[in-house]
TORMIPA-668819 format. One record per residue: residue in three letters; y, z, x negated of N, C-alpha, C in turn. Coordinates in pm, whole numbers, padded with zeros to 5 digits, always signed. Atoms other than C-alpha are relative to their C-alpha. Last residue first. Layout:
# TORMIPA-668819
ALAYZXYZXYZX/...
# end
This chain:
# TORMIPA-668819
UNK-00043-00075-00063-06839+22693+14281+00153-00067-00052/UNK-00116+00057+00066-07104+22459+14182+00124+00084+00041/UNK-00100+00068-00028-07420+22596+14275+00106+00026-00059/UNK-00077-00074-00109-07755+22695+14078+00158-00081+00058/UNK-00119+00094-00012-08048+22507+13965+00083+00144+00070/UNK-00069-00131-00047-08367+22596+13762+00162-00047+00069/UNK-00091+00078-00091-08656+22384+13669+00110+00105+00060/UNK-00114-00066+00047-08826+22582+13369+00063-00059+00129/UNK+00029-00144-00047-09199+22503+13589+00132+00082-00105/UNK-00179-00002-00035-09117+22129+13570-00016+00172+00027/UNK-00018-00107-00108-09436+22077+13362+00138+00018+00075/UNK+00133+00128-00105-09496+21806+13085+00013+00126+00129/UNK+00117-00032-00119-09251+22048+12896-00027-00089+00067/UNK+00118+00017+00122-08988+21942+12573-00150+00094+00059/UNK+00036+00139+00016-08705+21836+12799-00163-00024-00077/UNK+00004-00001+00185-08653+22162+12930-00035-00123+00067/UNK+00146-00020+00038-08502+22126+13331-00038+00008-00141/UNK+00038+00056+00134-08192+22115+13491-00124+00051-00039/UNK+00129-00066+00052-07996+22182+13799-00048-00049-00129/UNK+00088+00053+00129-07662+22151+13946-00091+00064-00030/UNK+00102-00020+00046-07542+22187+14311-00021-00061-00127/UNK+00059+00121+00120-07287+22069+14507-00040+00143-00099/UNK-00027-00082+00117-07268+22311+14847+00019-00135-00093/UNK+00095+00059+00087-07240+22147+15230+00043+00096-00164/UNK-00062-00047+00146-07148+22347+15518-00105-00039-00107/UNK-00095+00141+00038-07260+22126+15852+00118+00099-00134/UNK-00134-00089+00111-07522+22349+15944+00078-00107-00052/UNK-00119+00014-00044-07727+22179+16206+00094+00059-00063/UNK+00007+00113-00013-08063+22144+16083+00143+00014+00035/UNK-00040-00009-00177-08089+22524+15942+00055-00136+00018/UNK+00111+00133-00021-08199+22429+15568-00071+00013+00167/UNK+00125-00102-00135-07877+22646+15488-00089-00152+00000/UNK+00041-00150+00030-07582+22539+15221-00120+00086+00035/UNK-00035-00070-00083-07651+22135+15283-00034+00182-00043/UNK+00080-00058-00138-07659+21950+15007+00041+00081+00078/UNK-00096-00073-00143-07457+21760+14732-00102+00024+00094/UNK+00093+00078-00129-07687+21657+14369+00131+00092+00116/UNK-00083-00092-00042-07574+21741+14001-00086-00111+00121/UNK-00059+00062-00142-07858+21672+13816+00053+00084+00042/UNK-00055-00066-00088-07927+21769+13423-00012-00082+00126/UNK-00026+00156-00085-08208+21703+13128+00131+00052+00112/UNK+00071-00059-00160-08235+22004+12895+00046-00143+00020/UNK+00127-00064+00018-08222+22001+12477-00044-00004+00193/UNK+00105-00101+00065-07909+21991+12406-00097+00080+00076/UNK-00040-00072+00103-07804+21780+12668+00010+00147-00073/UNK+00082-00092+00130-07889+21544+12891+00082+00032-00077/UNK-00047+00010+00151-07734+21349+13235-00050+00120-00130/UNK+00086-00047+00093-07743+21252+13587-00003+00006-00162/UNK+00044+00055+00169-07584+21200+13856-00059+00046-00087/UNK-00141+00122+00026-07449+21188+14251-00015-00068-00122/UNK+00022+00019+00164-07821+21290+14427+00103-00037-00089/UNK-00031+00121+00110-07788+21369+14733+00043-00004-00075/UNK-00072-00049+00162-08035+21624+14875+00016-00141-00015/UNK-00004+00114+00106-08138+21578+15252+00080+00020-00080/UNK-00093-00017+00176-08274+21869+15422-00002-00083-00098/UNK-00078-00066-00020-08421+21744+15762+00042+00069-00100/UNK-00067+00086-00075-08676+21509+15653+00093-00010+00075/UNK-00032+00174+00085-08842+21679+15361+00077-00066+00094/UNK-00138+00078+00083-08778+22053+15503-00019-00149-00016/UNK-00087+00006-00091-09136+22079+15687+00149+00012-00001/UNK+00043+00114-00098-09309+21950+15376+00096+00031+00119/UNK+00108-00081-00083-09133+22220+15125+00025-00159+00089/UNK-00075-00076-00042-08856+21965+14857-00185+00043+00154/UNK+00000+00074-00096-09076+21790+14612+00066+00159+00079/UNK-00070-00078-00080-09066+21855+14221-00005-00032+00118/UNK-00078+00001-00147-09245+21673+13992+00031+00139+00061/UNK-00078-00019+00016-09420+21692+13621+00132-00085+00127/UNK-00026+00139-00039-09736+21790+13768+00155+00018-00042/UNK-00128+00019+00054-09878+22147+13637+00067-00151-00014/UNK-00086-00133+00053-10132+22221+13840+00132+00023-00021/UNK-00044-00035-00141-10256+21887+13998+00101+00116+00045/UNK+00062-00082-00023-10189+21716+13662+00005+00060+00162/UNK+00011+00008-00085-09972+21445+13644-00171+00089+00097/UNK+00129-00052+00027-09813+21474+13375-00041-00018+00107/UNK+00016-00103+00138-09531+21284+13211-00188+00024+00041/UNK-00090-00140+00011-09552+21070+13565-00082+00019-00116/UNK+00082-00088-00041-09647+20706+13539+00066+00134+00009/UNK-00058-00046-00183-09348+20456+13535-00092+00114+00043/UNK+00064+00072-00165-09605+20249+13297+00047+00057+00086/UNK+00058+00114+00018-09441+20257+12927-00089-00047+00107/UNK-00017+00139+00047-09175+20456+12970-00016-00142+00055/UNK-00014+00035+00097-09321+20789+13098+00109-00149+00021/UNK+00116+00078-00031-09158+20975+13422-00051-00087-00164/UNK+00018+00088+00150-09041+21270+13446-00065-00074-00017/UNK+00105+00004+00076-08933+21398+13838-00033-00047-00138/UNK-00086+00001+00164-08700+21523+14075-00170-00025-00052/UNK-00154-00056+00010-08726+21485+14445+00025-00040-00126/UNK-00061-00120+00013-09050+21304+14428+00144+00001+00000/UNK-00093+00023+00107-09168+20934+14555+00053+00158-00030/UNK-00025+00055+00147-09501+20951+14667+00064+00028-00082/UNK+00088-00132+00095-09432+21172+14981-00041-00030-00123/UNK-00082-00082+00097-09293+20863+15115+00013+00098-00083/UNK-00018+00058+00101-09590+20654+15138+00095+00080-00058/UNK+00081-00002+00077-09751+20919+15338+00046-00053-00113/UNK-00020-00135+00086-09447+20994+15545-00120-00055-00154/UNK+00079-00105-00033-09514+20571+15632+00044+00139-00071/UNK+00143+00031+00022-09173+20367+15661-00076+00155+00008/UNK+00057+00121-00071-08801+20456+15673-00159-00006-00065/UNK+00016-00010-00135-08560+20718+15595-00094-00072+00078/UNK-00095+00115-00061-08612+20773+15191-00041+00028+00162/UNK+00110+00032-00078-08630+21126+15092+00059-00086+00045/UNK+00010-00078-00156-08333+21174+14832-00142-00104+00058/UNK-00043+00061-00146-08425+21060+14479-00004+00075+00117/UNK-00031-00096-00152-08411+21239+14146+00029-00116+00078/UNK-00053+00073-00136-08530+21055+13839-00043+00121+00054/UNK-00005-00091-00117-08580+21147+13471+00031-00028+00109/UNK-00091+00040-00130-08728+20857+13267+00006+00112+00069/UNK+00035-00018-00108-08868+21008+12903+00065-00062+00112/UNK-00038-00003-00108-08819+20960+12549-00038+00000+00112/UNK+00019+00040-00152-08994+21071+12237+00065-00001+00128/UNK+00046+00107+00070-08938+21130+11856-00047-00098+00147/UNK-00081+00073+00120-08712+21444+11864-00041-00124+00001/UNK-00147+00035+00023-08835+21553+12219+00081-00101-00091/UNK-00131-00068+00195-09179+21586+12102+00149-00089+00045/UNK+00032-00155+00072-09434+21559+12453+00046+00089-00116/UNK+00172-00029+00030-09234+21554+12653-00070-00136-00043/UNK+00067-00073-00109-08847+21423+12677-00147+00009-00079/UNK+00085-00077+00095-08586+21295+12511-00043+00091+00093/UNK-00066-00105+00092-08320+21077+12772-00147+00064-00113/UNK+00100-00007+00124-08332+20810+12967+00061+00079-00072/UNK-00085+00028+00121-08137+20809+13336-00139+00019-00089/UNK+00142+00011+00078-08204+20842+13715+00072-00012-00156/UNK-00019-00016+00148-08045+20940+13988-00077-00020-00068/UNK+00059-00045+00061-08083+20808+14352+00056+00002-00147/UNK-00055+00020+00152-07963+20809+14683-00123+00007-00105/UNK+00053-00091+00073-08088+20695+15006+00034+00019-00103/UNK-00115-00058+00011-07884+20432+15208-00027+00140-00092/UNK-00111+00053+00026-08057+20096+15230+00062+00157-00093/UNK-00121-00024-00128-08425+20235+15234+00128-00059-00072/UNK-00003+00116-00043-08738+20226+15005+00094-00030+00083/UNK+00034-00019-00138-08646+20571+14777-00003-00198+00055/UNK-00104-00038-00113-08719+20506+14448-00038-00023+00124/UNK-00100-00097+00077-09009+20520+14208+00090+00048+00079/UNK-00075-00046-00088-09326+20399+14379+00056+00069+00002/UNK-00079-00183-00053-09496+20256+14096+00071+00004+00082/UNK-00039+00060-00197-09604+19818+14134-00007+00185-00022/UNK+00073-00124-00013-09539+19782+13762+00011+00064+00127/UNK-00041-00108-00114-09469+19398+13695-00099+00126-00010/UNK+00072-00013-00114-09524+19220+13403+00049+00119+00092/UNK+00181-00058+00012-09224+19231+13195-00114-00043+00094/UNK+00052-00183-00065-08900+19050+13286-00192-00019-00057/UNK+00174-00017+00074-08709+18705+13121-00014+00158+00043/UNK+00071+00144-00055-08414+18605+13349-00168+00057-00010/UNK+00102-00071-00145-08222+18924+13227-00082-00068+00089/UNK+00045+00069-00084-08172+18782+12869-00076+00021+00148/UNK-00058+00154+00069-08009+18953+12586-00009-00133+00099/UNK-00139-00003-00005-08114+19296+12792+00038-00129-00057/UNK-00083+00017+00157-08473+19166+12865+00203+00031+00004/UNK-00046+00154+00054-08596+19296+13186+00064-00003-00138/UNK-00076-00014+00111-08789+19559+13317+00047-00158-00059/UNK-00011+00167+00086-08858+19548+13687+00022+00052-00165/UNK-00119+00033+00165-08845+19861+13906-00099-00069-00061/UNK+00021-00022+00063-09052+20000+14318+00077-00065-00173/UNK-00084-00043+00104-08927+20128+14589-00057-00020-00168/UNK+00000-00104-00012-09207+20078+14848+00081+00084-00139/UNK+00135-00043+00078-09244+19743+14747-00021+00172-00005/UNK+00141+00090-00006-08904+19642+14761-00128+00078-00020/UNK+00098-00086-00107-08595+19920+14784-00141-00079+00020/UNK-00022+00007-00139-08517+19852+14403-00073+00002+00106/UNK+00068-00049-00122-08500+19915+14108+00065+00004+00066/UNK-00121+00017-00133-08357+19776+13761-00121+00014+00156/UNK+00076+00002-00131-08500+19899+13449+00066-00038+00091/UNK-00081-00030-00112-08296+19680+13154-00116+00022+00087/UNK+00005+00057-00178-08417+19635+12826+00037+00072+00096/UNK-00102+00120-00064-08340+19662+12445-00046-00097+00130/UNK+00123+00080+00044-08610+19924+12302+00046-00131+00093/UNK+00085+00033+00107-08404+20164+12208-00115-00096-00016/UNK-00037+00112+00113-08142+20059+12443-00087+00015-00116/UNK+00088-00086+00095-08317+20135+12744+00016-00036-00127/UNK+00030+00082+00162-08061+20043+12969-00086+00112-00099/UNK+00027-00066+00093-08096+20178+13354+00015-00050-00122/UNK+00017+00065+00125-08011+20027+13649+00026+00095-00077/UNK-00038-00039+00138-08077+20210+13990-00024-00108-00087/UNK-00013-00164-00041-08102+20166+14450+00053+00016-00194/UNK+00024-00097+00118-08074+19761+14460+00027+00138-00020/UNK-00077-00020+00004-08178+19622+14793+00044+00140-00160/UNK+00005-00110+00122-08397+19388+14794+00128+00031-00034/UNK-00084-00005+00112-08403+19206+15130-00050+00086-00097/UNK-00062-00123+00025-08693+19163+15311+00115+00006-00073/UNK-00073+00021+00139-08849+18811+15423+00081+00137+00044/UNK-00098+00124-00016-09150+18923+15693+00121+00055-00133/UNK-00103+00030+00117-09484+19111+15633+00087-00056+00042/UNK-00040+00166+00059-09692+19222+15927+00102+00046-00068/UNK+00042+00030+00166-09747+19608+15947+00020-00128-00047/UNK-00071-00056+00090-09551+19646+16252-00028+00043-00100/UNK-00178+00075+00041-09713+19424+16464+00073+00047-00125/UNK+00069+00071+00086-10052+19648+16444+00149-00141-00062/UNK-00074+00128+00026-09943+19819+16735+00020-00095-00167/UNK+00027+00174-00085-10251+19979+16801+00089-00074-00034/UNK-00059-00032-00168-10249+20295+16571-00022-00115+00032/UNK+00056-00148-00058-10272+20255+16193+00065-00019+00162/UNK-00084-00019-00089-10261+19849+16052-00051+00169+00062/UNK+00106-00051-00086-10371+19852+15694+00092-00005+00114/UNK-00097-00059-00046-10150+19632+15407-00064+00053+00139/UNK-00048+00021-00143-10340+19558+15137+00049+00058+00130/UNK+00109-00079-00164-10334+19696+14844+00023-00062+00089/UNK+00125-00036+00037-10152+19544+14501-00147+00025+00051/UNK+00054+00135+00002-09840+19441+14665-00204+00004-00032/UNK-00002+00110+00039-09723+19751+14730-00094-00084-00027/UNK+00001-00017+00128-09838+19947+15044+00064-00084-00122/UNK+00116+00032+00054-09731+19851+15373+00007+00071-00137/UNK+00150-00044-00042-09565+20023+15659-00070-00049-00074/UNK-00025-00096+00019-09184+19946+15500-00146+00057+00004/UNK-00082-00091-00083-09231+19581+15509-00046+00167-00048/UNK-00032-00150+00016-09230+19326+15265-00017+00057+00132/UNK+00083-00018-00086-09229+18914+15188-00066+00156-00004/UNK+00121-00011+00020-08945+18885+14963-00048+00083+00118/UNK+00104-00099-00088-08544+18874+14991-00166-00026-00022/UNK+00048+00029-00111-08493+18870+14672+00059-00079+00083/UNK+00072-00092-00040-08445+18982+14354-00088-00015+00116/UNK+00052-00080-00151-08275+18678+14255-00122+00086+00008/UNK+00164+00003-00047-08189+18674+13862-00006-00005+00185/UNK+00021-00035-00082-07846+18554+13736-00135-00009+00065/UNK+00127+00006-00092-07729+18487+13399-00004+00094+00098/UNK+00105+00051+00113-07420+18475+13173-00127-00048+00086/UNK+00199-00029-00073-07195+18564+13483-00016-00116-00138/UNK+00030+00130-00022-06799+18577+13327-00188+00015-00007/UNK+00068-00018-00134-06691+18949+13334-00047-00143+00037/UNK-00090+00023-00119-06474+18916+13023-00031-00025+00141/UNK-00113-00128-00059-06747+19109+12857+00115-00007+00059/UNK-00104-00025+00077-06978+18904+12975+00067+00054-00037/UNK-00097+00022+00006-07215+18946+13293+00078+00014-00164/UNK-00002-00009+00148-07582+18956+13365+00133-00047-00057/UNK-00052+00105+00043-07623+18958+13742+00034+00058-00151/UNK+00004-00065+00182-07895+19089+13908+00042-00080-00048/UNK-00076+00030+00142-07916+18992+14277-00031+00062-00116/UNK+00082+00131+00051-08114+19018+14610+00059-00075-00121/UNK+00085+00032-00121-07826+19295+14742-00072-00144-00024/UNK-00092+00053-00109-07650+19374+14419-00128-00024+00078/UNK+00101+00003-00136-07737+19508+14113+00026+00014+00095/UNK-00018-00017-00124-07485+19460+13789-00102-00029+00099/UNK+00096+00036-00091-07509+19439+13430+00022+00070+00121/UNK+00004-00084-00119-07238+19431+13179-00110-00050+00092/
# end
């Protein structure tokens, strides 16, 4: 069993006895910077609020990729970004892939899972993730992370990432921060990917009637242009 916890990752037994334990964190972070990779620009005068100080990492998804026997685990660091680690041994991790998958925030949801995806279903998998808009740091950074999206494997990149046909979804710009979709799960079959997600009926700020919602997508398009959702009744 594996578990993600606030600056944790614990690698447990099956009588629940900790095999190994990674710290995540806290790490040198804040919301206004880029990851690690870029440096961190100050906009406007107060310039304070790009400095770095110790962050927690707070874990948002774990994933098992059992065909190829490792663990994604993400979290809010780094502008949300995932680890792969050895399932036999969660100590030992990949090089890092500084993508900006999930949301960077405590309380944001997110779905995610592995399933058969573009470009041959039968012989190829994919990462599907849905996250709500996280609450914190630059719009710019947040606008990164999509609603719903396919991502490869082997670098977190998107399927496609065409300008055309991008395999994302993002809720209209003046919605993103006032219509928040959460995300409960996720899951495939024959042949489509699914999310069920809870939102608000209207994208009137004060409506307090919420729907649940499922949607889904083909698995065997670099495009989200089948994307289709209706509610739960």
């Amino acid at each position: 069993m594996y578990v993600g916890a606030t600056n944790r990752l614990y690698q447990l037994t099956g009588d629940l006895q900790v095999e190994q334990v990674v710290d995540t964190g806290p790490r040198l972070d804040n919301a206004m910077c880029p990851p690690p990779t870029s440096e961190c620009q100050c906009f406007g005068t107060n310039c304070a609020e790009s400095h770095k100080s110790l962050t927690d990492a707070i874990n948002k998804a774990l994933v098992i990729d059992s065909r190829r026997q490792r663990l994604l685990a993400c979290s809010s660091l780094f502008q949300g970004h995932c680890d792969w680690h050895e399932l036999a041994n969660v100590t030992v991790t990949e090089p890092p892939i500084w993508q900006m998958v999930v949301p960077n925030d405590r309380t944001s949801s997110v779905a995610m899972f592995i399933a058969p995806g573009p470009p041959n279903p039968a012989s190829t998998e994919a990462l599907y993730v849905a996250a709500t808009r996280s609450t914190i740091g630059l719009p710019a950074y947040r606008d990164i992370v999509p609603s719903v999206c396919v991502r490869n494997l082997h670098d977190l990149e998107l399927v496609s990432d065409d300008i055309l046909t991008p395999s994302r979804l993002d809720v209209e710009v003046q919605q993103r921060d006032v219509f928040r979709i959460e995300f409960v799960a996720g899951f495939d079959s024959h042949g489509f990917s699914y999310f069920l997600a809870v939102q608000r009926a209207s994208a009137v700020a004060d409506a307090d009637h919420y729907v649940t919602h499922i949607a889904r997508v083909c698995q065997n398009e670099h495009s989200m242009t089948s994307y289709v959702e209706i509610p739960l009744r």
